[in-house]
N, C-alpha and C positions, 0 to 999 in steps of 0.2 A: 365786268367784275364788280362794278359798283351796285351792280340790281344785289349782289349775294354781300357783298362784305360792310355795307352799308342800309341793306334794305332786309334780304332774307335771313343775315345770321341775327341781326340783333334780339329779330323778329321773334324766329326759335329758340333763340336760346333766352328770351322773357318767357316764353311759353314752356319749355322743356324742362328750366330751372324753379321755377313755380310749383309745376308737378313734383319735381324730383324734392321741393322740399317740404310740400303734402305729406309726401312720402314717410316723413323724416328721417331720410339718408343723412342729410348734414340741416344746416340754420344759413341764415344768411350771414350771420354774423362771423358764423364760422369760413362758409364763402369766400369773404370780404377779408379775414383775418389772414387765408391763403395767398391769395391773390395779390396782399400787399408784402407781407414776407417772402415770398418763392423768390428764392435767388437765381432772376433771370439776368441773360448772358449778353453781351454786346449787343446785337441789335435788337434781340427780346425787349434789352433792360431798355434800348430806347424808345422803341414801339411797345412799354410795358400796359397792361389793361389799368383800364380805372376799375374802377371797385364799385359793387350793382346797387346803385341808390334802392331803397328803399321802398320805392313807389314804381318800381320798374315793372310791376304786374299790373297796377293800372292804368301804365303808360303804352301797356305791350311793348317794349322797347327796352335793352340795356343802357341805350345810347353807344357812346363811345364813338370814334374815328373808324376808319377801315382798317389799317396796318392791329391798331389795338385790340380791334375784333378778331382781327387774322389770327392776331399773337393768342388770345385768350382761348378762342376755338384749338385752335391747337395743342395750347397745354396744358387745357381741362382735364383730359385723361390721367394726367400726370398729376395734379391736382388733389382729385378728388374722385378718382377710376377705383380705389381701392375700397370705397364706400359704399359704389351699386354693385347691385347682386349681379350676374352674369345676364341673364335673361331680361331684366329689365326693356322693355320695349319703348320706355322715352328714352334711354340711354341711347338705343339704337339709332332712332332719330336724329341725334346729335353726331354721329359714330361717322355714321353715311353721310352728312353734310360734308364732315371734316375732309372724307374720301372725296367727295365733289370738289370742295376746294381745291384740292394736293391735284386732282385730273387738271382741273379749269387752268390751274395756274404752272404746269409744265408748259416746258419751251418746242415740243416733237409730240408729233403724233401717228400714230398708227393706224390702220381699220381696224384692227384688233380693242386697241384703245379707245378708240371712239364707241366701240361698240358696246365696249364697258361702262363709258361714262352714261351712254344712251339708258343704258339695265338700270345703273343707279340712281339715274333721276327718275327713273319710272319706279324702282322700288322704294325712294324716298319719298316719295310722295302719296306713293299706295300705303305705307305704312303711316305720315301724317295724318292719312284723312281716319285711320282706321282707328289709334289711339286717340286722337280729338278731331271726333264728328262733328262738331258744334262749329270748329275752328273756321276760319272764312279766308282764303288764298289770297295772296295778294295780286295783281297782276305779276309783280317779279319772279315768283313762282310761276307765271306761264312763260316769261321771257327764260327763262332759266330750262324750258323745253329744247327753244330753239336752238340752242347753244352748240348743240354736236353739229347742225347742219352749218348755222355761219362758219365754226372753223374748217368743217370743209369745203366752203368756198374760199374764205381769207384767208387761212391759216390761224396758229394761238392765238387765242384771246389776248395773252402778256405780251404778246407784241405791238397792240393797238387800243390800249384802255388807257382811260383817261387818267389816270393818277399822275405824270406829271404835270400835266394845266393846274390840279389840283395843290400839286405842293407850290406851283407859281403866287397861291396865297398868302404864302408865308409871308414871300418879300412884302407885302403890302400890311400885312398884320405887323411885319416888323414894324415897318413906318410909323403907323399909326399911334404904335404904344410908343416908339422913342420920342416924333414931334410933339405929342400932346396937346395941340392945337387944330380944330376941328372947322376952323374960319377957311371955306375953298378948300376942304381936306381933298377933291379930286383932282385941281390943280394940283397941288401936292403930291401928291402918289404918283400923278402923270409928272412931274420934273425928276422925283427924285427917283424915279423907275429910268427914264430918258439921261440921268446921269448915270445908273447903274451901268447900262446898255454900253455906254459910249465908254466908260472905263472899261470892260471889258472888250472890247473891239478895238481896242486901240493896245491890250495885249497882244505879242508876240504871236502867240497859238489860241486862238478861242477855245479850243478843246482840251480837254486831260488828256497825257496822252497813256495808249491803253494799257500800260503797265508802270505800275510804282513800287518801287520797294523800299524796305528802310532798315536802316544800321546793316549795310553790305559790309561783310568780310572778306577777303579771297585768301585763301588757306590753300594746303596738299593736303588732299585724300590723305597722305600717311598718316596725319596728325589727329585724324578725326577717329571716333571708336570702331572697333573693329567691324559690327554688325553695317554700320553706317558707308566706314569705306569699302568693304562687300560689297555693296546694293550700290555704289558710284562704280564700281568696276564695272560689271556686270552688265551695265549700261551707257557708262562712257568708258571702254577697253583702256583708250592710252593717255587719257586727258593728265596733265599734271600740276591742274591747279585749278581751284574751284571756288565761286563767288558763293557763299551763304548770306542767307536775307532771315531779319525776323519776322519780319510782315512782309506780305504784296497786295498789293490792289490790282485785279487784272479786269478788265471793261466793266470797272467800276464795282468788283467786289474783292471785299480783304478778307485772306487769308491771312492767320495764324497760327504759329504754332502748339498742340492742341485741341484744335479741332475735329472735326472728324468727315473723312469724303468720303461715298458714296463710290466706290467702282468693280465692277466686273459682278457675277449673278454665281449661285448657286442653287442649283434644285428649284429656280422661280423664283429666288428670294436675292434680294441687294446686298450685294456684300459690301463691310464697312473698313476704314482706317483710320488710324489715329493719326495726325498729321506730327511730325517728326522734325522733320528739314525741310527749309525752304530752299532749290536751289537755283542759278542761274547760270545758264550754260549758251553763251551766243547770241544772248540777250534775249532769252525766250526763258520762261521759269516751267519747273518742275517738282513734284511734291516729291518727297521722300516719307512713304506712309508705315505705320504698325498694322498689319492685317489682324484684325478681331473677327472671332466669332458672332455670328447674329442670331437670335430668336426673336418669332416677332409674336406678340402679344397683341392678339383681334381685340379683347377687351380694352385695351389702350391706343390701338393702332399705332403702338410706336413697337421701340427693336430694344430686348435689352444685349448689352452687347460683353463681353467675357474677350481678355487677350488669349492670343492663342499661341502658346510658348513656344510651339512646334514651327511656326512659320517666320520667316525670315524678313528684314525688310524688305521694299521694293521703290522703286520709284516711276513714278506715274504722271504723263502729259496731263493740263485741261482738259482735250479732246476724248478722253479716255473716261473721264469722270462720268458716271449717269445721271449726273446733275448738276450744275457750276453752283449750285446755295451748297458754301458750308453749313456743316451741322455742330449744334452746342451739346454735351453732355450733360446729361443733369445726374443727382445722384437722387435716387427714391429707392426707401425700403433698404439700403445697401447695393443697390444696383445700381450699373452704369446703363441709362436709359439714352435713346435720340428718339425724336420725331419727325418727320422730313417735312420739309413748305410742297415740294413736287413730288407727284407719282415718279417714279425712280426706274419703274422698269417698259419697257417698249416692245 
């Protein structure tokens, strides 16, 4: 994942955004003035984009982290989708990458799906070379070939890429900036990493364990609105009391309510929900979702999504989801927009 989110997107999108400001669809100033206003949402706003230096066309490079690049390929469309014209063919460029990532970085795969991601790297590429002949491939562009066949020998790529070793830097960045003392700074690092270690092992549980919740209430169905205690009957018949959560962390991702999940298909297409209630039933959690309408907009590759008055609550396992990443909603133009991290359907 690092040949793409630290070597190929930077890459492109120095190259793509260059063009696209030839063009003059937007400035960079204007660029930069988005990218730091867009009111991005919990882990957006943590993995937020830096803003495109200046000199990023004769660096070929935006720079930036992997998560940052992830986060900004992503919500480019959203951005600044409304400013290229439809046909645009650097647009596409970028369009198809963004589809490579959302493939690369699903947890399940298909022959079907593989077969897709195989098409799209071969038309990403055929179409790079075609808008910039001049351009020169980097090796990660050919490592970015093999990709279908490794996961059909390993399985998903997110299940064995190096970005945790990578965050292991931090502890060590921390270090360096608190000590401020640079005399045997690897002794250093090596004690105070060996005392991190030992505090931690000498906890109870070394592990999180894989569900957290916060501010539990336990309440009766009766007391709760009518649409809500509906959608609890319906699926627990005779329960007579029920733990509500604001949040949960379940193997290590939080849920709010707010949100929005990804579950069940229509006509090929992901259907969405607004997440509602969180509940706990047996010590297992369950969503209690608003079913929305979806349309999905190719020029943006996101979903805008519309409630749909006609349908009822429901409530919905993890296992059920077509995706375990919640989604953020953003508002553009007046619409309620999402864009997913993973390909959503199998």
């Amino acid at each position: 994942m690092h040949d793409l989110l630290e070597g190929v997107i930077p890459n492109e999108l120095s190259l793509c955004l260059k063009s696209l400001i030839s063009k003059n669809y937007f400035t960079l100033d204007h660029l930069n003035a988005i990218i730091h206003s867009f009111p991005y949402k919990l882990l957006d706003k943590t993995n937020r984009p830096q803003q495109i230096p200046k000199s990023f066309a004769l660096k070929g490079s935006i720079g930036g982290n992997c998560h940052e690049n992830w986060t900004l390929l992503r919500l480019l469309p959203l951005m600044i989708g409304d400013k290229i014209p439809e046909k645009e063919k650097t647009w596409q460029i970028l369009l198809d990458l963004k589809d490579i990532v959302e493939l690369l970085a699903t947890s399940q795969f298909s022959n079907e799906t593989l077969c897709y991601l195989e098409s799209k790297i071969s038309d990403h590429r055929s179409l790079l070379k075609e808008v910039f002949p001049d351009f020169h491939l980097l090796p990660k562009h050919h490592f970015l070939e093999h990709y279908p066949e490794v996961i059909r020998r390993f399985g998903p790529l997110i299940d064995f890429w190096t970005i945790r070793f990578e965050a292991k830097h931090s502890f060590f960045k921390r270090v360096v900036h608190d000590v401020k003392n640079f005399k045997n700074i690897l002794l250093t690092l090596a004690t105070k990493h060996q005392l991190s270690l030992a505090y931690y092992l000498d906890l109870p549980s070394l592990f999180r364990p894989d569900l957290e919740v916060g501010h539990v209430a336990v309440v009766s169905p009766e007391t709760l609105e009518h649409s809500i205690k509906k959608a609890i009957e319906l699926k627990y018949a005779s329960i007579t009391t029920i733990s509500l959560a604001t949040h949960a962390c379940l193997h290590g991702t939080k849920y709010s309510e707010g949100m929005f999940l990804s579950v069940g298909h229509t006509s090929g297409l992901p259907d969405f929900g607004k997440l509602v209630k969180i509940i706990i039933v047996s010590n297992s959690v369950s969503f209690i979702i608003e079913p929305f309408t979806a349309w999905y907009i190719e020029h943006l590759r996101s979903y805008e999504l519309m409630k749909n008055h006609a349908s009822e609550l429901k409530i919905v396992e993890p296992h059920e989801l077509n995706g375990y990443h919640p989604l953020y909603p953003y508002i553009r133009a007046g619409k309620v927009m999402v864009t997913p991290k993973t390909f959503l359907l199998h």
